[in-house]
N, C-alpha and C positions, 0 to 999 in steps of 0.2 A: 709257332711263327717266330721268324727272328726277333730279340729284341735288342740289339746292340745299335747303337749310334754310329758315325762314323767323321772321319776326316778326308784325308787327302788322297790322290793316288799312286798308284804304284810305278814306280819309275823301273826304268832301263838295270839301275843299278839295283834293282834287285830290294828298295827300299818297300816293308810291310802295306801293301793296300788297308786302307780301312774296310769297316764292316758294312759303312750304308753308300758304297758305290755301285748299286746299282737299284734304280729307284723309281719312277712313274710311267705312267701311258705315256705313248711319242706325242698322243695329241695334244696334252696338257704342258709340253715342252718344245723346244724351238727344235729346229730339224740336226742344227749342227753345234759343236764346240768348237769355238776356236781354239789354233794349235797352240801349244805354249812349253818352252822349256820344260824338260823333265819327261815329259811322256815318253811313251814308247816308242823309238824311231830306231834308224837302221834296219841291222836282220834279227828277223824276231822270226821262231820255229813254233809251226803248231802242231801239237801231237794229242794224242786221246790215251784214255784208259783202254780203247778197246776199237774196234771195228764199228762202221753203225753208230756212233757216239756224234755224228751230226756234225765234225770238222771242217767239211767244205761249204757249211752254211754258214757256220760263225765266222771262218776266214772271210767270206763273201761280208757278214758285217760289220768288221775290221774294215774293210776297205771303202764300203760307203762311207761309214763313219770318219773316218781319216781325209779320203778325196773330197767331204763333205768340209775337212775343216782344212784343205788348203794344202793338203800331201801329194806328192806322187805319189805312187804306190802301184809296186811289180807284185807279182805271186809265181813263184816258182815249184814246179810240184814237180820233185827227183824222180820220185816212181810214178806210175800207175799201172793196178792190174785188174785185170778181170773185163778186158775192151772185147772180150769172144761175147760175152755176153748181151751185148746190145746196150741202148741207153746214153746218156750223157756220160764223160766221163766228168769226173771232177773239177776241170778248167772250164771244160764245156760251161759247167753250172756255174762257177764263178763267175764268168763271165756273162751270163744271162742275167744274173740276180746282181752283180753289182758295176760288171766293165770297168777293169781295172784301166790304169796306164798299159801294163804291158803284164801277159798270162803265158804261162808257157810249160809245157812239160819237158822232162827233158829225156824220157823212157818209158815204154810201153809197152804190155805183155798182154798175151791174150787171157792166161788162167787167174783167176781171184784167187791167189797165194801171196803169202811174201815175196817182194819183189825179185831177191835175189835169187829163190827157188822158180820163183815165174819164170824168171832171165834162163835159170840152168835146163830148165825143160822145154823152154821154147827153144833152146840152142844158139843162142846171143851171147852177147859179153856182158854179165853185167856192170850197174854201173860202178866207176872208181871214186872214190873218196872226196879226192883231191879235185878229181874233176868237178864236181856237186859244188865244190867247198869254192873254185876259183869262178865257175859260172855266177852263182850266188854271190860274191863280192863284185863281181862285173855290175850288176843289177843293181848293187849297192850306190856306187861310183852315179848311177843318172836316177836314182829314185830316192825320195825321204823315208819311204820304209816298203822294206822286201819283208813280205810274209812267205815263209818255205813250210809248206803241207806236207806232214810223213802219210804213210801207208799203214793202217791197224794200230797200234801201241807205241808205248817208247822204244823197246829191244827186238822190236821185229827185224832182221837182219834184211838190210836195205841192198848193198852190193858188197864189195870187196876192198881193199886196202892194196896197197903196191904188194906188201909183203902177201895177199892171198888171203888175208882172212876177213871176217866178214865185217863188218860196221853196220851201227843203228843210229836212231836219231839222236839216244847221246853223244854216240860218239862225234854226231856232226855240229850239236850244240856245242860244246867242249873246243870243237877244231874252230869253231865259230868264232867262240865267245859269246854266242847270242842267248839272250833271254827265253824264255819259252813258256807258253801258254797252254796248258794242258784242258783238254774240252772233255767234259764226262757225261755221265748221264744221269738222271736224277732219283731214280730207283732202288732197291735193294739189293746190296752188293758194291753199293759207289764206293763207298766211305774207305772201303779194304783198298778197290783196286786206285783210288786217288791217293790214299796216303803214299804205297807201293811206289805209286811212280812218282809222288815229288819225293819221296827217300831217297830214290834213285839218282833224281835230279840235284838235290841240294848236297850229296857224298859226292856230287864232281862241281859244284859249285857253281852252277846252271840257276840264275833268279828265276823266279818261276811265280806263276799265278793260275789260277783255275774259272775256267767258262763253264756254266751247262749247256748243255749245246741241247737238249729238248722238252720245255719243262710243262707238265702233261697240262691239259686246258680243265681238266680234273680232278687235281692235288689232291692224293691222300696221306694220312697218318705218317706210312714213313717217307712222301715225298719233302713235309715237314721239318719231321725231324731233320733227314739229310742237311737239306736248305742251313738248320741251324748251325750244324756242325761242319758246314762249308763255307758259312759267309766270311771266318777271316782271311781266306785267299779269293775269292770270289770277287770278281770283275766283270760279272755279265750272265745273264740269263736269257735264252731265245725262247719264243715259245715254239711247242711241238712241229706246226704248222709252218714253218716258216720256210723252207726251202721251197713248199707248194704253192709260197705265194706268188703275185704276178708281181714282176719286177716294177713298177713305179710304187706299188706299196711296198714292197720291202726296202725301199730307198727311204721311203717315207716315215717308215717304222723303227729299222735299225737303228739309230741313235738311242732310241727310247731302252735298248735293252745294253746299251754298255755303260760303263761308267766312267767317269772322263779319263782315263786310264788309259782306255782305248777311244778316246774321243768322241764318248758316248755323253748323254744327259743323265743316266741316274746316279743318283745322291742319295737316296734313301732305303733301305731296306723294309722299315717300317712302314711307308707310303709302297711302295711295291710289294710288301707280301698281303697288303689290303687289297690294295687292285687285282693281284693275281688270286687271290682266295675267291 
């Protein structure tokens, strides 16, 4: 288990989160933090190590969390693919699990591909850059913070650029300026693909922090260790079950697994890897 203490949170500017922000049951703490300089606001991008990595739950608890302490809050999702296959798509869930201010996609493919190969096989345009990039500051302009949801990974090639080539969520991070919170998994194998992508992220100078977006209700051995060797970027744990839940509990809930970072209540790592053992 972890055993590091902690301080304060992680700001906008990319300043180090402590280790014990994120910390108790929601019941044993109030539902919201108030907002307060420094957090995270504006356009903040959420990306993952991978596919399946539980991004549109944690974005979902970003936004209770944040509307809970007094934010607007837009969610803008550039791509989405794989709508042939039935089901919610990613807004959809957002929106069921937290209802934002305002959700919106802004493209939609039928094949679960990278979006910009979705785009080429479906026979569309995919999408442009700049377009993402000027919508996404729209949203900015009437909301306290626009969370923008990628498709799979950081380098998954999203659409195109004027000149034709392709672009991924760094590149949109970068054209942003915005901060980015990377959601993983808690398994073996994390540790590679997290470090991987905040390399990626801090060689273009992208602040960045790390979520688990599904942390098993059965912790073993190496879910442990992970944990240890994640807590210094670490701002939030969901547990596994959480996008299953019914939306007044996960309204209820959510606060409990961020850390005021993200305008969540934990504080402890210590007290949170007891409760969670």
């Amino acid at each position: 288990m972890p055993d590091r203490p902690g301080s304060t949170a992680a700001e906008t500017t990319g300043k180090p989160a402590s280790a014990a922000e994120a910390g108790a049951t929601p019941a044993a703490r109030p539902t919201a933090r108030p907002a307060e300089a420094g957090e995270w606001r504006g356009i903040v991008l959420i990306t993952g190590t991978d596919v399946e990595v539980g991004k549109s739950v944690v974005t979902s608890a970003i936004v209770v969390a944040a509307q809970a302490a007094g934010l607007r809050v837009a969610v803008v999702k550039p791509g989405q693919t794989g709508t042939a296959q039935g089901g919610l798509t990613d807004t959809e869930l957002i929106t069921r699990l937290a209802a934002p201010h305002t959700c919106r996609t802004m493209a939609s493919y039928p094949e679960s591909l990278a979006p910009l190969t979705a785009a080429r096989i479906a026979g569309v345009e995919p999408l442009e850059l700049y377009e993402v990039v000027d919508a996404v500051r729209a949203e900015a302009e009437k909301h306290d913070l626009v969370l923008v949801e990628g498709a799979g990974g950081l380098l998954v090639p999203m659409g195109v650029r004027p000149s034709g080539d392709a672009w991924t969520m760094a590149d949109l991070a970068t054209s942003l300026g915005a901060p980015t919170i990377v959601v993983t998994h808690a398994g073996q194998g994390t540790l590679n693909h997290t470090a991987l992508t905040l390399e990626a992220l801090a060689r273009r100078g992208v602040a960045t922090k790390v979520v688990l977006g599904a942390w098993p209700a059965e912790p073993q051995l190496v879910h442990w260790a992970n944990l240890t060797e994640l807590v210094p970027n670490l701002i939030g744990a969901l547990p596994a079950d959480a996008g299953r839940m019914d939306p007044g509990v996960f309204h209820r809930s959510a606060p409990g697994w961020l850390t005021p970072a993200l305008y969540g209540v934990l504080d402890d790592w210590r007290v949170w890897a007891e409760e969670a053992g």
